[in-house]
C-alpha positions in Angstrom: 0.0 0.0 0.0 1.0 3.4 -0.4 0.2 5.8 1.6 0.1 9.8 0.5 0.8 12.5 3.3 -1.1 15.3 1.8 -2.6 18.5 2.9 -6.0 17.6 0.7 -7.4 14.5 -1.0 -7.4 16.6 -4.2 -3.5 17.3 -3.8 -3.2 13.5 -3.2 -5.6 11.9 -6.1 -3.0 14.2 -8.4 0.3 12.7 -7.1 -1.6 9.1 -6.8 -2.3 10.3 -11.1 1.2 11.8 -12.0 2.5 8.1 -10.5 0.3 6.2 -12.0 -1.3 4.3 -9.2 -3.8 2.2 -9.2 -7.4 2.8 -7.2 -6.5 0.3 -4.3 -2.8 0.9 -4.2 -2.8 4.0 -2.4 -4.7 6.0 0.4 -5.0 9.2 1.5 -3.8 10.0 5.1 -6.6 11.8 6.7 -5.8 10.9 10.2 -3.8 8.6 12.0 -6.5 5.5 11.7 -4.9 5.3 8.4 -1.7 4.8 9.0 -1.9 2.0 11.9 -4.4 0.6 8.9 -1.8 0.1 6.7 1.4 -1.7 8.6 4.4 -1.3 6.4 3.2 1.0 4.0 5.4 3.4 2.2 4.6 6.9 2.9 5.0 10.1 -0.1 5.0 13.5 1.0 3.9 16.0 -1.0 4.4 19.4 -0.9 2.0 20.9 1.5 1.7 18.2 3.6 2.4 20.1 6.8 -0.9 21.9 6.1 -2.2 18.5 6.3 -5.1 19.3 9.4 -4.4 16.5 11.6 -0.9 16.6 11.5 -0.1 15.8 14.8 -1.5 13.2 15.3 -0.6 11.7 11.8 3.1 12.3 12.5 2.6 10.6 16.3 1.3 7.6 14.4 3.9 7.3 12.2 6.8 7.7 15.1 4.9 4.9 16.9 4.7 2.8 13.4 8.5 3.5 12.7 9.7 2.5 16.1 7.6 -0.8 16.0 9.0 -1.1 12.3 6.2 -1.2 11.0 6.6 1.6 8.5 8.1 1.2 5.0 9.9 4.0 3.3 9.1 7.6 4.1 9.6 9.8 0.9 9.5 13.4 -0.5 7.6 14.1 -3.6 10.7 15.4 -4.7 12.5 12.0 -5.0 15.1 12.6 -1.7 14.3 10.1 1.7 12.5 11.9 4.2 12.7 12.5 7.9 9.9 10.2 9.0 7.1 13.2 8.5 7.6 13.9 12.1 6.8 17.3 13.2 9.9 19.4 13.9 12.2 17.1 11.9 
């Protein structure tokens, strides 16, 4: 699964397009639920994702998902690893 830290589900559905993923290979993270959903997942950022709403509580759930390793890779829309989308990272 991929998973798409976004600020909206628009800004998301267009990186999900631009990559060409499939409906069913990626979700939106619109809370935390999502990720603890989705063990393992790789994570995109896109830009704007700080703006995301529930950030905090996204970026708790994937601290606690990378230190049980159960988070695949965290990247940037911009192609370089990132730093785990935690907040002040």
């Amino acid at each position: 699964m991929n998973l798409i830290y976004s600020h909206s589900y628009a800004s998301a559905r267009t990186f999900a397009l631009h990559h060409d993923f499939m409906p069913g290979d990626w979700k939106w993270i619109q809370d935390s639920n999502i990720v603890r959903q989705n063990p393992r997942a790789d994570v995109y950022r896109v830009p704007k994702w700080e703006a995301n709403p529930k950030r905090q509580k996204i970026d708790e759930a994937l601290e606690q998902a990378r230190r049980a390793r159960r988070l695949g890779t965290v990247t940037d829309a911009d192609g370089s690893p990132g730093t785990l989308g935690i907040s002040g990272a």
